[in-house]
PDB file of N, CA, C and O in Angstrom:
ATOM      1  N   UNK A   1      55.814-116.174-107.118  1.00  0.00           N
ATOM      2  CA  UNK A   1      56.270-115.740-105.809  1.00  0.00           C
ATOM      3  C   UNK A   1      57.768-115.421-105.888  1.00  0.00           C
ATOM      4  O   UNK A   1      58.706-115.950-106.484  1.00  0.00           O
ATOM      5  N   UNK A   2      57.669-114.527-105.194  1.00  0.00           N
ATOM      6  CA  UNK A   2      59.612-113.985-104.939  1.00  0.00           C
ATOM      7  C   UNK A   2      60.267-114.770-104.466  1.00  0.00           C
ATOM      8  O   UNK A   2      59.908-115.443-103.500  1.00  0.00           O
ATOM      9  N   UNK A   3      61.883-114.912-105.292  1.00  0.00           N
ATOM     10  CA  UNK A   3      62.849-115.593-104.659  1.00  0.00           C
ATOM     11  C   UNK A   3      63.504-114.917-104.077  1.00  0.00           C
ATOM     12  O   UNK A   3      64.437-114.324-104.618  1.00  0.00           O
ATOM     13  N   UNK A   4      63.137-114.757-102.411  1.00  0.00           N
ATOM     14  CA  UNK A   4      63.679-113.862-101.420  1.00  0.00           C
ATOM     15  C   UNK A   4      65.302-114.127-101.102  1.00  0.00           C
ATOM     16  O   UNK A   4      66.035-113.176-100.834  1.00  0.00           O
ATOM     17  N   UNK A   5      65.768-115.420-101.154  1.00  0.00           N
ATOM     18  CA  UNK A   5      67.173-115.769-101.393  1.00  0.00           C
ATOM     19  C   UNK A   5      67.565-115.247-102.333  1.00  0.00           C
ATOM     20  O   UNK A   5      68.046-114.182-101.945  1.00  0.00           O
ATOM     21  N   UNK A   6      67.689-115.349-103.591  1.00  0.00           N
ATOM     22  CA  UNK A   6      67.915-114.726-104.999  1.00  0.00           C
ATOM     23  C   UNK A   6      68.449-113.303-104.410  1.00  0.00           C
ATOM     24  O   UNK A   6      69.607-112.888-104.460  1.00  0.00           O
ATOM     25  N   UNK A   7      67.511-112.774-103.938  1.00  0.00           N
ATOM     26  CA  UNK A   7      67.421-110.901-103.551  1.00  0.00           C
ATOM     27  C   UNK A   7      68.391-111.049-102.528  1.00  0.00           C
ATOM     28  O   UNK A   7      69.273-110.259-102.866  1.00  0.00           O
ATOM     29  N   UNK A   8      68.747-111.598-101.475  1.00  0.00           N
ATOM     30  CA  UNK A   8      69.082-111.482-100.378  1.00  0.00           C
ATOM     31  C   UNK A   8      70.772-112.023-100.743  1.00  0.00           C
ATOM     32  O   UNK A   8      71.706-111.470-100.161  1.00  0.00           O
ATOM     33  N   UNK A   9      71.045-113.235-101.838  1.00  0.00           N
ATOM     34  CA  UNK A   9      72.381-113.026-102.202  1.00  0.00           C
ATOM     35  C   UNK A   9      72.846-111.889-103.697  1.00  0.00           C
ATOM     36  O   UNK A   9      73.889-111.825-104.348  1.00  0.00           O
ATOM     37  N   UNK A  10      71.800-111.273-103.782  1.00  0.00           N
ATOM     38  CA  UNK A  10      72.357-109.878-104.824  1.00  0.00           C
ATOM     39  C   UNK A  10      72.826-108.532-104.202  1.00  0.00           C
ATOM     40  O   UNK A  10      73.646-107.648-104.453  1.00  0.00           O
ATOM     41  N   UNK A  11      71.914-108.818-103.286  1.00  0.00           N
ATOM     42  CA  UNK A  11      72.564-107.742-101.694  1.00  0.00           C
ATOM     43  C   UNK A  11      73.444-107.819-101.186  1.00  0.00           C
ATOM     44  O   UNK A  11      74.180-106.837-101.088  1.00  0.00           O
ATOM     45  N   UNK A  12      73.834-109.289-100.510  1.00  0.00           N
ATOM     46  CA  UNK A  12      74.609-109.690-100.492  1.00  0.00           C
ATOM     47  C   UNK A  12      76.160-109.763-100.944  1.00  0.00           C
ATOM     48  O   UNK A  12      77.136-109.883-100.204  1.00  0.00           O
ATOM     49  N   UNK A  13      76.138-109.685-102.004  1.00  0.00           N
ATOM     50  CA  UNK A  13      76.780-109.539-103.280  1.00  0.00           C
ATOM     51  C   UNK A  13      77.555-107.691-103.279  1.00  0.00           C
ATOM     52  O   UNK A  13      78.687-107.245-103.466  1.00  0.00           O
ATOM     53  N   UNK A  14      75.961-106.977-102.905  1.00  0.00           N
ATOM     54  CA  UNK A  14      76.771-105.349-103.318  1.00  0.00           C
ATOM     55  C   UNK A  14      77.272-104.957-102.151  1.00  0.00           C
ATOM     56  O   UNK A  14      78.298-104.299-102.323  1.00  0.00           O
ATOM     57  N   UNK A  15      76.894-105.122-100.721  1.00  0.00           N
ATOM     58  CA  UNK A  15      77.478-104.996 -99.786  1.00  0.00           C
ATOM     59  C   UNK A  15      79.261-105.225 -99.819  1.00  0.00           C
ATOM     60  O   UNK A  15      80.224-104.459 -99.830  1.00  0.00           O
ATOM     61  N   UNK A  16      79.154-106.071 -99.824  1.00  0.00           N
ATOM     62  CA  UNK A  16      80.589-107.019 -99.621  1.00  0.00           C
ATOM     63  C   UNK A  16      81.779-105.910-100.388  1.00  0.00           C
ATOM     64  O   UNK A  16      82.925-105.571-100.090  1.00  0.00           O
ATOM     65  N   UNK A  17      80.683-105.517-101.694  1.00  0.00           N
ATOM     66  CA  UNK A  17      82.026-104.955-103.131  1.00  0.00           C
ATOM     67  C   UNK A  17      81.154-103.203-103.069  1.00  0.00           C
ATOM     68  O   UNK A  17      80.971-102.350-103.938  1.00  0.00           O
ATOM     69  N   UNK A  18      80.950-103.246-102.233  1.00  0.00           N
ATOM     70  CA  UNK A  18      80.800-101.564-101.937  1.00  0.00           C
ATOM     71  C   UNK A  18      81.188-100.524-101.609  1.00  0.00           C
ATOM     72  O   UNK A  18      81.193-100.277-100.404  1.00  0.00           O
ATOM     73  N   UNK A  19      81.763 -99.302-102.776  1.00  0.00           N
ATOM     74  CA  UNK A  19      82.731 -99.000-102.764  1.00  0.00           C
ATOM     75  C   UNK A  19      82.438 -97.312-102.713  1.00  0.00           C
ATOM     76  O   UNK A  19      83.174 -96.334-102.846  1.00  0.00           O
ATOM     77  N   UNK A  20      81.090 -97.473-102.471  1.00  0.00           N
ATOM     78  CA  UNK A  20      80.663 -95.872-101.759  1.00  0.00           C
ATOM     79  C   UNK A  20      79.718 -95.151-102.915  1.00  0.00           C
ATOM     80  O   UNK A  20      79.007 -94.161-102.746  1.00  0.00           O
ATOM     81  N   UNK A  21      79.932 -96.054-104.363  1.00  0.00           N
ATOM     82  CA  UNK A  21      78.746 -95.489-105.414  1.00  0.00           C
ATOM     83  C   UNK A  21      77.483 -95.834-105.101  1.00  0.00           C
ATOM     84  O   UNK A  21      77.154 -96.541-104.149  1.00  0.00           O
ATOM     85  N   UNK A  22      76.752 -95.324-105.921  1.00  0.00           N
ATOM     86  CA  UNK A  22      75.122 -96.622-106.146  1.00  0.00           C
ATOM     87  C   UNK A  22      75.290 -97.470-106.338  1.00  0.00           C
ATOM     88  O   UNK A  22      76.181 -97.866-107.089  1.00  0.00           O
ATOM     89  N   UNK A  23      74.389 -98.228-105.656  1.00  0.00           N
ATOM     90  CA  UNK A  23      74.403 -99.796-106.415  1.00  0.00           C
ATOM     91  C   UNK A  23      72.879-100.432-107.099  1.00  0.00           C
ATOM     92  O   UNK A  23      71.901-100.711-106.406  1.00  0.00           O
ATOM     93  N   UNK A  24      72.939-100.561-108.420  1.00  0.00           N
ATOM     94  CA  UNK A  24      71.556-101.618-108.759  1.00  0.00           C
ATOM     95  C   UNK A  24      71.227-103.088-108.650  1.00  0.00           C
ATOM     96  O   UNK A  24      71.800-104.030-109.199  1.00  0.00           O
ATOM     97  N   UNK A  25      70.636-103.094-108.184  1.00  0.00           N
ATOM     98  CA  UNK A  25      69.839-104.782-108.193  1.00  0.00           C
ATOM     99  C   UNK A  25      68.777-105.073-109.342  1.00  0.00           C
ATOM    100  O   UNK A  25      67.784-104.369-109.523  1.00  0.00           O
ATOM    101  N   UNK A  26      69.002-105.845-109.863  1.00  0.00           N
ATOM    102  CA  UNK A  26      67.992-106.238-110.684  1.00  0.00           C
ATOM    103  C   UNK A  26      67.957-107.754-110.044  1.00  0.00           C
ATOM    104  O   UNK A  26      68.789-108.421-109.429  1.00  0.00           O
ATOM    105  N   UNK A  27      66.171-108.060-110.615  1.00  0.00           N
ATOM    106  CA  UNK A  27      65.560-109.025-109.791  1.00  0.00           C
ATOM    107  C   UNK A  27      65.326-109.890-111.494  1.00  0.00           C
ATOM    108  O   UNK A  27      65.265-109.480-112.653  1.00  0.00           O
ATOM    109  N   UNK A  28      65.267-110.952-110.977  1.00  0.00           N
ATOM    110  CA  UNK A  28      65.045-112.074-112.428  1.00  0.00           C
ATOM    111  C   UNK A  28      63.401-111.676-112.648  1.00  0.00           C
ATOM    112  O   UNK A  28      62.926-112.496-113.433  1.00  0.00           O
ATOM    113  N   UNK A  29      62.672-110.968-112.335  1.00  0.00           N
ATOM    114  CA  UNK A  29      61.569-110.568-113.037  1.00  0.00           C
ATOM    115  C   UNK A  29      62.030-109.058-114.050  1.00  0.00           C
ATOM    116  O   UNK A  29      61.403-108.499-114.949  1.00  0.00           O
ATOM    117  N   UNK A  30      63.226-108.783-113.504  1.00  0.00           N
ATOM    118  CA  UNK A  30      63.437-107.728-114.694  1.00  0.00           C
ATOM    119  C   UNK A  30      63.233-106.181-114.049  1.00  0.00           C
ATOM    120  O   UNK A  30      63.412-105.158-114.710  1.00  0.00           O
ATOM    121  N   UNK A  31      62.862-106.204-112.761  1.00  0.00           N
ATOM    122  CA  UNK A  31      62.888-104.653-111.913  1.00  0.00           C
ATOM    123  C   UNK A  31      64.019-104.315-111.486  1.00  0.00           C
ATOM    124  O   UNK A  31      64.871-105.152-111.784  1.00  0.00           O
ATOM    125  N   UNK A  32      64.339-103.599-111.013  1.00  0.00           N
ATOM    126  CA  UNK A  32      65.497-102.701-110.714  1.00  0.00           C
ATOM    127  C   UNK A  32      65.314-101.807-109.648  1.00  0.00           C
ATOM    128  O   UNK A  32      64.374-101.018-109.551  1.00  0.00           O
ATOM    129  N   UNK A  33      66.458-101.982-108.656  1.00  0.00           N
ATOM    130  CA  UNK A  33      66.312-100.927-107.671  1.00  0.00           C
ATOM    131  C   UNK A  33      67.530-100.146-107.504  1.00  0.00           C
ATOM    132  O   UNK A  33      68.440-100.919-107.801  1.00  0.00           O
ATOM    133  N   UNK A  34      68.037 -98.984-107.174  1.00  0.00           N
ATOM    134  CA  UNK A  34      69.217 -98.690-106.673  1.00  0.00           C
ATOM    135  C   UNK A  34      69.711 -98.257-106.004  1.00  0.00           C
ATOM    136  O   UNK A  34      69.551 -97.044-106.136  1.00  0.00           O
ATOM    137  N   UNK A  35      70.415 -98.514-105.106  1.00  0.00           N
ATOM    138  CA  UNK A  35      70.376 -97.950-103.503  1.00  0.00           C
ATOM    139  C   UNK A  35      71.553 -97.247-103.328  1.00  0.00           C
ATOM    140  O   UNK A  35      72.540 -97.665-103.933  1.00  0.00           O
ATOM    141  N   UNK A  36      71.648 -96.377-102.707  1.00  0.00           N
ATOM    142  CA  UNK A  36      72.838 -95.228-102.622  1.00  0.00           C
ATOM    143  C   UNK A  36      73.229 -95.075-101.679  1.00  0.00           C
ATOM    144  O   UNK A  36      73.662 -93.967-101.362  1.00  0.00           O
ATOM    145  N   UNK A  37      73.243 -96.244-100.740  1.00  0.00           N
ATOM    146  CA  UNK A  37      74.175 -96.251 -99.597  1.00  0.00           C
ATOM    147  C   UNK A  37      73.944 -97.420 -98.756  1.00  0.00           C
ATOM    148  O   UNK A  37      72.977 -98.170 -98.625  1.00  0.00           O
ATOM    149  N   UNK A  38      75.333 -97.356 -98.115  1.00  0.00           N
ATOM    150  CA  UNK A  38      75.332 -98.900 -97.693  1.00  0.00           C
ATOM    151  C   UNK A  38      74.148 -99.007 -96.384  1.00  0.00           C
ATOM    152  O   UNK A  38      73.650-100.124 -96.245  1.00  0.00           O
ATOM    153  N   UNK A  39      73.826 -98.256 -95.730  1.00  0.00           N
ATOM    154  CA  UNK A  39      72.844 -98.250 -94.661  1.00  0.00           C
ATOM    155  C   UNK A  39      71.405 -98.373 -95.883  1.00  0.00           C
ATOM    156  O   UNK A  39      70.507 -98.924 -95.247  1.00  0.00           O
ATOM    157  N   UNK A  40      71.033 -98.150 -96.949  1.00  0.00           N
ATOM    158  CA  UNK A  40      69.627 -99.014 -97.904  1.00  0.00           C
ATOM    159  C   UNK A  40      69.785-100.258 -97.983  1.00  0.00           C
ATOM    160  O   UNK A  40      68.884-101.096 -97.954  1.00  0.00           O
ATOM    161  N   UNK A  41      71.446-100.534 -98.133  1.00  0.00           N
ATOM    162  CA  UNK A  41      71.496-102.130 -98.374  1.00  0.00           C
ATOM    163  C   UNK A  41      71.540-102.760 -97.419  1.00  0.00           C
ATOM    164  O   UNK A  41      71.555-103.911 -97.854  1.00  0.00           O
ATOM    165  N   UNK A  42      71.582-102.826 -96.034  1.00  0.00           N
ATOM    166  CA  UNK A  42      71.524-103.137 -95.393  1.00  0.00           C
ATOM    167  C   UNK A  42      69.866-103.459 -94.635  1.00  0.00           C
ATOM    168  O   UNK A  42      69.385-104.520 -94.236  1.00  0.00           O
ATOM    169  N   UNK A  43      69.355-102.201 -94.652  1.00  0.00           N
ATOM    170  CA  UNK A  43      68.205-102.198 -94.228  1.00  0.00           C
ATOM    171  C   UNK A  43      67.289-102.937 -95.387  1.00  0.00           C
ATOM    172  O   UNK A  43      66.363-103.700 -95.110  1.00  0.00           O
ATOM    173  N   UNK A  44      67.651-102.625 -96.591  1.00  0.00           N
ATOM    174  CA  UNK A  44      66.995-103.875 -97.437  1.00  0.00           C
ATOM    175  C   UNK A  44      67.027-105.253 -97.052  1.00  0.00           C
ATOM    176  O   UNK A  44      66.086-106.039 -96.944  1.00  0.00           O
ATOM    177  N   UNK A  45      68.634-105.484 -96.802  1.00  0.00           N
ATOM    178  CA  UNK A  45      68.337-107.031 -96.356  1.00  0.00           C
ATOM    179  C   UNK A  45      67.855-107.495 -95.665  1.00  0.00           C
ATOM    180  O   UNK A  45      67.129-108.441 -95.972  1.00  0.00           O
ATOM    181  N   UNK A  46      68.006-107.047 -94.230  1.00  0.00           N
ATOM    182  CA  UNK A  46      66.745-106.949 -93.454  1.00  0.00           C
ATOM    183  C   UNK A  46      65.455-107.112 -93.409  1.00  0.00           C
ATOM    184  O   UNK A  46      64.770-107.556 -92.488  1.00  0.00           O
ATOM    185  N   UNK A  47      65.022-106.583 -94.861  1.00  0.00           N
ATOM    186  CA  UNK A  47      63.887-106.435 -94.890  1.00  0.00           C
ATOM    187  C   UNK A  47      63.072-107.510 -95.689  1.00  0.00           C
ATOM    188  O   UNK A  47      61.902-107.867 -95.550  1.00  0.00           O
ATOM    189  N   UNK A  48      64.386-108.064 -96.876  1.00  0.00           N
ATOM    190  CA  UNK A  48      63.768-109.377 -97.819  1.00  0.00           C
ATOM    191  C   UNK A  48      64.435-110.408 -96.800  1.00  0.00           C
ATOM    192  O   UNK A  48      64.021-111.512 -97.153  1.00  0.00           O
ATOM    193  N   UNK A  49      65.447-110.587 -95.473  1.00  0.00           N
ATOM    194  CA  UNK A  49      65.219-111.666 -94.659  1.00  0.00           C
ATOM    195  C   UNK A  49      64.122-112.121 -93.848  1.00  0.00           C
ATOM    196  O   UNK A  49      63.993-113.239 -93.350  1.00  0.00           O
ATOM    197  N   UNK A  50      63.211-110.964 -93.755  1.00  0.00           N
ATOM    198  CA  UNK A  50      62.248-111.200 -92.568  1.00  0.00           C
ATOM    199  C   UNK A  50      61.092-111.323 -93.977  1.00  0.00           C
ATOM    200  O   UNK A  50      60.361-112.262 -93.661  1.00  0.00           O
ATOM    201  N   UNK A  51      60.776-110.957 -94.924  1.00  0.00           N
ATOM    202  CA  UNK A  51      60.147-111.732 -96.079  1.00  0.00           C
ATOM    203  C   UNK A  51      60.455-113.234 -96.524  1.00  0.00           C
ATOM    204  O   UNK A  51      59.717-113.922 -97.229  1.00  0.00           O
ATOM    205  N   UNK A  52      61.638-113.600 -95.999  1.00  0.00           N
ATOM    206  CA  UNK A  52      61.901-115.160 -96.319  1.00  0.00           C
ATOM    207  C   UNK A  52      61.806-115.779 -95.494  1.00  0.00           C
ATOM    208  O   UNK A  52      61.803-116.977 -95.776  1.00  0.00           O
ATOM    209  N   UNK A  53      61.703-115.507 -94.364  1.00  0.00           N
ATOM    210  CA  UNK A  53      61.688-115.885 -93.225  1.00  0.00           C
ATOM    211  C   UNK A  53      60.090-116.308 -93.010  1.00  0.00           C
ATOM    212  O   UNK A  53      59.818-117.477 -92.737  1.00  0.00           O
ATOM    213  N   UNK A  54      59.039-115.293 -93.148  1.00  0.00           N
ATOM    214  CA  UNK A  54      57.558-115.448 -93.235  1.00  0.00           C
ATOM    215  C   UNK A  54      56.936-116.129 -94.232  1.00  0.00           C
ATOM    216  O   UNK A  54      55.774-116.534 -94.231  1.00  0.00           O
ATOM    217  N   UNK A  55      58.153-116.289 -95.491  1.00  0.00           N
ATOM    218  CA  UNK A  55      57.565-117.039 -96.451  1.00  0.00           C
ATOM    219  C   UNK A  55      57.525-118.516 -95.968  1.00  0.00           C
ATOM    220  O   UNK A  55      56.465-119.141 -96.014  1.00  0.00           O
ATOM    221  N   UNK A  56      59.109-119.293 -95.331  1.00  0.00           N
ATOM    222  CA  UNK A  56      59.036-120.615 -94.740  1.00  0.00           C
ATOM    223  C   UNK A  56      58.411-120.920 -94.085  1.00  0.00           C
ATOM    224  O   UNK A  56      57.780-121.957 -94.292  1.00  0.00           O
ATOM    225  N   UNK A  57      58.157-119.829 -92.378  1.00  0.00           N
ATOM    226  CA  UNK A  57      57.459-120.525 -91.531  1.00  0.00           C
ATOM    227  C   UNK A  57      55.525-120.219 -91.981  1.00  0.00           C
ATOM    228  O   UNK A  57      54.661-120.907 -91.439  1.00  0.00           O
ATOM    229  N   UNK A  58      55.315-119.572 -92.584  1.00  0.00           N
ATOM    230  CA  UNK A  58      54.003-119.221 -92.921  1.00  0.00           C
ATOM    231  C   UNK A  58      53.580-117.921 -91.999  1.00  0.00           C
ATOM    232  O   UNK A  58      52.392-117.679 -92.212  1.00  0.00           O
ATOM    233  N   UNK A  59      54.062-117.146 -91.196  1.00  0.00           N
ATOM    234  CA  UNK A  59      53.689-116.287 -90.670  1.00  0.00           C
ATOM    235  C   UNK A  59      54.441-115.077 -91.321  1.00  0.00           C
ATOM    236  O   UNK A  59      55.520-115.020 -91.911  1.00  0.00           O
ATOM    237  N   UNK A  60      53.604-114.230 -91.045  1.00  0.00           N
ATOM    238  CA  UNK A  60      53.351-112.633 -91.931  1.00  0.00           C
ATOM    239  C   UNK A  60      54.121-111.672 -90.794  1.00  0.00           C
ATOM    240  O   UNK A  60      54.575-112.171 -89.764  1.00  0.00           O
ATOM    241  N   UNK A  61      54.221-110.231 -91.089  1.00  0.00           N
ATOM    242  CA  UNK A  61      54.722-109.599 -90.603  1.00  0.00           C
ATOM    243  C   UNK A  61      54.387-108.251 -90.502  1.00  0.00           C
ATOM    244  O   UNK A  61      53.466-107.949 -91.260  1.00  0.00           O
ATOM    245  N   UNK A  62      54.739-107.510 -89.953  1.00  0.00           N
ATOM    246  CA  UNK A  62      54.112-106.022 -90.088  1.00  0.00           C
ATOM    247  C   UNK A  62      55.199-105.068 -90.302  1.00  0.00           C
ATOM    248  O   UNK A  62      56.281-105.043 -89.715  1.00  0.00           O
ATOM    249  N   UNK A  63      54.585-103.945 -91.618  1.00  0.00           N
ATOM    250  CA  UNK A  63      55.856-102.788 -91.351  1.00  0.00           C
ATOM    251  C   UNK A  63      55.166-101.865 -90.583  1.00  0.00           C
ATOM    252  O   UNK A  63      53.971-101.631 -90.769  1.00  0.00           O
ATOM    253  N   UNK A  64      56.104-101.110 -89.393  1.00  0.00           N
ATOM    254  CA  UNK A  64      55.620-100.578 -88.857  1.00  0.00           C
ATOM    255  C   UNK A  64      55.917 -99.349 -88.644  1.00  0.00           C
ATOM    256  O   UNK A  64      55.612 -98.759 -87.607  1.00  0.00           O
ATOM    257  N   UNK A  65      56.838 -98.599 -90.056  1.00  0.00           N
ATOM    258  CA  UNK A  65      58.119 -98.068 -90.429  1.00  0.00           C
ATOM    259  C   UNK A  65      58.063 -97.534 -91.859  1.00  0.00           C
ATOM    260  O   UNK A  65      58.905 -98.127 -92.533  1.00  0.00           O
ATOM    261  N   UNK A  66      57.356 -96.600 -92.599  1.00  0.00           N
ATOM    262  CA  UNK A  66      58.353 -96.765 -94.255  1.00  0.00           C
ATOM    263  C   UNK A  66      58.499 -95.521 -94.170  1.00  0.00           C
ATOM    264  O   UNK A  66      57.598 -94.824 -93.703  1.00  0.00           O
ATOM    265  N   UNK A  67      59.931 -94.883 -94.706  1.00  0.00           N
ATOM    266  CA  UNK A  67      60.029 -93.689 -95.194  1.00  0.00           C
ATOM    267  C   UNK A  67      60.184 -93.847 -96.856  1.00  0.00           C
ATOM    268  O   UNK A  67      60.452 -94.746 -97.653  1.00  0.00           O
ATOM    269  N   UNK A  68      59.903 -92.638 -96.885  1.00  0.00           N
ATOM    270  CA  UNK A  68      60.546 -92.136 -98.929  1.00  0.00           C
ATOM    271  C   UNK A  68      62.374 -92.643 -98.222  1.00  0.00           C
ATOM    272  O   UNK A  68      62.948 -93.271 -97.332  1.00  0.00           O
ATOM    273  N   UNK A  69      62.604 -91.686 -99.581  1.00  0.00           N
ATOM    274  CA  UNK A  69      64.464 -92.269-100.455  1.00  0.00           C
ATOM    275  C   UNK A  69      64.419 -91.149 -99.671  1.00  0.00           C
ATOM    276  O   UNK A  69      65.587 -91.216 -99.289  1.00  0.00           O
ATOM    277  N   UNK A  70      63.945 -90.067 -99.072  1.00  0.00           N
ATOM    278  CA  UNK A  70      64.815 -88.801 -98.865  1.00  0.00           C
ATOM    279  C   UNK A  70      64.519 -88.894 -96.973  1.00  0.00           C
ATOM    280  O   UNK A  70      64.934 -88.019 -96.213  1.00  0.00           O
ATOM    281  N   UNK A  71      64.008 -89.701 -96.667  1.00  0.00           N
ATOM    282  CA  UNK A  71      64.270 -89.956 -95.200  1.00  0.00           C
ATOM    283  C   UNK A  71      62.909 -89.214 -94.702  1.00  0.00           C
ATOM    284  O   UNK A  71      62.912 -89.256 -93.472  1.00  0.00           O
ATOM    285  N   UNK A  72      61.998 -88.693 -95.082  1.00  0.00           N
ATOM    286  CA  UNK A  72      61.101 -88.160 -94.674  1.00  0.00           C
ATOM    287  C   UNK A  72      59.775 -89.168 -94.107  1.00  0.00           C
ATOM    288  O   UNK A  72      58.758 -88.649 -93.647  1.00  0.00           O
TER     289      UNK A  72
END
């Protein structure tokens, strides 16, 4: 199971020191993502908080929302 903290302070992390490039995340399973603007990283976090969030209390969640990388 995902360490949604883990993810959420690597985000954490690129936000803060974001300096208008890409940024990659790699996850201790060894994937990689890279987000190209601070509004992905943001909405990422968002998105692995409300995953950690459902992981503690036991309730699930719905997306009700996905676009592609190109906003479509």
């Amino acid at each position: 199971m995902a360490d949604y903290q883990a993810i959420i302070d690597a985000i954490d992390s690129a936000i803060t020191s974001w300096t208008g490039s890409p940024k990659s995340i790699t996850a201790e399973d060894g994937r990689s993502v890279t987000y190209r603007s601070l509004a992905d990283l943001l909405n990422a976090r968002k998105h692995y908080v409300k995953l950690a969030i459902a992981k503690r209390t036991g309730r699930g969640f719905t997306i009700t929302n996905l676009k592609a990388g190109d906003g479509k």
